[in-house]
ZAMARGU-4260 file (C-alpha; in steps of 0.2 Angstrom, whole numbers, plus 5000, padded with zeros to 4 digits):
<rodrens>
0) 4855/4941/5024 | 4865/4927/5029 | 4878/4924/5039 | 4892/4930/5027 | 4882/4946/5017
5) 4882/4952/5037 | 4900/4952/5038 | 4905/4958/5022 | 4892/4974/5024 | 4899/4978/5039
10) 4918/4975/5033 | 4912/4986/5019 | 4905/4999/5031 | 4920/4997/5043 | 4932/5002/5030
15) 4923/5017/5022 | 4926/5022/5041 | 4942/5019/5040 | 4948/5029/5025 | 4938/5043/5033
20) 4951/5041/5048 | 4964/5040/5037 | 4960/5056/5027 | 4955/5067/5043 | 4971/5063/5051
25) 4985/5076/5056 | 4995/5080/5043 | 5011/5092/5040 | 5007/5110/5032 | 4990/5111/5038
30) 4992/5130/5031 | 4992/5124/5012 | 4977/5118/5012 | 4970/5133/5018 | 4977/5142/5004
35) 4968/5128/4992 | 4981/5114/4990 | 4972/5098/4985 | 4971/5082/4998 | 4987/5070/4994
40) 4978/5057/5003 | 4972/5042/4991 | 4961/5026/4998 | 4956/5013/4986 | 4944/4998/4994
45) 4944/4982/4985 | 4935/4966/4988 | 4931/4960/4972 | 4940/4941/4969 | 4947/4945/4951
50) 4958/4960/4957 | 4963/4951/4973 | 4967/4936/4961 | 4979/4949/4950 | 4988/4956/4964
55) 4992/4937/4974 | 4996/4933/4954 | 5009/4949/4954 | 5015/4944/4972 | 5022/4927/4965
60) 5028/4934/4949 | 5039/4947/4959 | 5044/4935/4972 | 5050/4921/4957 | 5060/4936/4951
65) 5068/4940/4967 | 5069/4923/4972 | 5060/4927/4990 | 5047/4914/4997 | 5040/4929/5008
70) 5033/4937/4993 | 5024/4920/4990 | 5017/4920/5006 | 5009/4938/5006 | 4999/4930/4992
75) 4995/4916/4999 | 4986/4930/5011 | 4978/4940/4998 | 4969/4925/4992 | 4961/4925/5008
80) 4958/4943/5012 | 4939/4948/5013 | 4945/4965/5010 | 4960/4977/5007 | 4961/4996/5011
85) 4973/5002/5000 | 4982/5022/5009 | 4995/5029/4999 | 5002/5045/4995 | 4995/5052/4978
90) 5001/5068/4968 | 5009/5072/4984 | 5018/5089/4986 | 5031/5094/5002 | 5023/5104/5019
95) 5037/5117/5012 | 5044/5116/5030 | 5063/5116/5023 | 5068/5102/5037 | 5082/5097/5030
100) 5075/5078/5036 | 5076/5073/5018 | 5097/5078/5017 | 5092/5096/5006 | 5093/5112/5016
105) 5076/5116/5006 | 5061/5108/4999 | 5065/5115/4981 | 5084/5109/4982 | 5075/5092/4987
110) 5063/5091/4974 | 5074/5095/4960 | 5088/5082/4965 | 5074/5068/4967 | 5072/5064/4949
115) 5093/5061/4948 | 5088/5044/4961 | 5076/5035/4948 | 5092/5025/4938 | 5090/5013/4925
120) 5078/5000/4930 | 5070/5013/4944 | 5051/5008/4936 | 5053/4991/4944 | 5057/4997/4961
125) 5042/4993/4972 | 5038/5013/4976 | 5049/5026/4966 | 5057/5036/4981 | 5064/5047/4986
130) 5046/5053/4995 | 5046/5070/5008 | 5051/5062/5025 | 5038/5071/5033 | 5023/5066/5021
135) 5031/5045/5024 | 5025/5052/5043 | 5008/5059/5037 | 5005/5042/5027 | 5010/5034/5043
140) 4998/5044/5053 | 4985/5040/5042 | 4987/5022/5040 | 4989/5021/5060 | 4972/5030/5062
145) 4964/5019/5049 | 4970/5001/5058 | 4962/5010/5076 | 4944/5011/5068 | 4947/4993/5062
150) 4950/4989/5078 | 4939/4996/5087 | 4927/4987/5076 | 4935/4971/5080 | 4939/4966/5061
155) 4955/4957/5060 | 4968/4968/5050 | 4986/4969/5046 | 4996/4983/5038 | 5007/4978/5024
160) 5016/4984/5010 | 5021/4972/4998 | 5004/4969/4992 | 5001/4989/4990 | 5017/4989/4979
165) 5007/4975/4970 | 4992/4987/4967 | 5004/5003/4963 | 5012/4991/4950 | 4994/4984/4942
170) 4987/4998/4943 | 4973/4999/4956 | 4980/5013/4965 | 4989/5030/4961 | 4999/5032/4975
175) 5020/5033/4974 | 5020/5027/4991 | 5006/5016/5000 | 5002/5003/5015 | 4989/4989/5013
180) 4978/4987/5027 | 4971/4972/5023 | 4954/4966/5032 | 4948/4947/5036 | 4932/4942/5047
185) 4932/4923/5050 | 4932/4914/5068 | 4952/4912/5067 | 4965/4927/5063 | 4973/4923/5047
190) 4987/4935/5051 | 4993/4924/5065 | 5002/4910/5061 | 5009/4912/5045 | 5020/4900/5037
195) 5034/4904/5025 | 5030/4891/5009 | 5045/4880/5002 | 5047/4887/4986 | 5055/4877/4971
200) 5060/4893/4960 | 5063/4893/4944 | 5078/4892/4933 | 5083/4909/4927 | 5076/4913/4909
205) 5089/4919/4897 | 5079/4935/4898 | 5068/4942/4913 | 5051/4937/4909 | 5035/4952/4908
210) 5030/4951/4925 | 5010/4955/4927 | 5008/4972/4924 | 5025/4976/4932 | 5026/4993/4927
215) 5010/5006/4924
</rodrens>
């Protein structure tokens, strides 16, 4: 092995370790899953150039549309990203707590009004909220859990979300809700130090262009 196959088996092995943390982490309503309620939990790894390419390409798109340099410079990062964790919040259900946290007095009130909140042009949003306030805790948790293995392995790593909306929209992860945590082993942190681009947008179309793989 050389230098580089080193550091990408260990990255590989680093983050397999990490979406074991992220999936063994506390979560809300412990007791359902005693009772046979399927893990919510979702972790994608992805490494490969082509894919990473696809969601910097999506990245750009989104920030041309919203006419948002930061957009471009999280792609900027993706291109250089060894690696990428995705954790997100697939086929996810409420702890059945009734905690009022989400502004319903129950979790069936609450899961009957959500669908009245995705309006006309709701398939673009980023995620399609409204999620369970206390499952935007567990992914929290998770995701938290997940960035300690990282670095206590001393891989460079940085949670983000634009990019994960990227994968949600291209159709690399499941999940209604997610955070990135991206992965980099080099001798210089690229997370540090990063510039926002000058961005020359362009002139509005006289119809919104299709937007790579914008919608599932």
């Amino acid at each position: 092995m050389n230098q580089r196959e080193v550091f990408m088996d260990a990255l590989r092995h680093v983050a397999k370790l990490c979406a074991v943390a992220a999936m063994t982490a506390p979560k809300s309503g412990g007791q359902l899953f005693l009772k046979g309620s399927k893990p919510f939990i979702e972790t994608v790894i992805v490494e490969d150039r082509e894919t990473l390419k696809r969601l910097a390409d999506w990245l750009r798109a989104r920030g041309n549309k919203l006419k948002a340099p930061i957009w471009f410079r999280d792609a900027d990062t993706t291109g250089k990203l060894d690696l990428v964790l995705f954790i997100g919040l697939a086929k996810w259900y409420p702890p059945l707590y009734d905690c009022g946290a989400c502004g319903y007095a129950t979790c069936s009130e609450f899961l009957r009004a959500a669908p009245t909140y995705h309006a006309e042009g709701s398939d673009e949003w980023e995620f399609p909220g409204p999620i369970c306030q206390l499952r935007c805790i567990d992914l929290g948790i998770a995701v938290g859990s997940a960035a300690k293995i990282a670095s206590l392995n001393n891989v460079d790593a940085r949670c983000q979300t634009r990019i994960a909306a990227a994968a949600r929209h291209c159709g690399v992860i499941e999940a209604d809700l997610a955070v990135a945590l991206s992965m980099s082993v080099s001798h210089k942190n690229i997370f540090f130090d990063k510039k926002m681009p000058e961005i020359i947008f362009d002139e509005p179309p006289a119809s919104d262009p299709a937007e790579p793989s914008l919608t599932r």
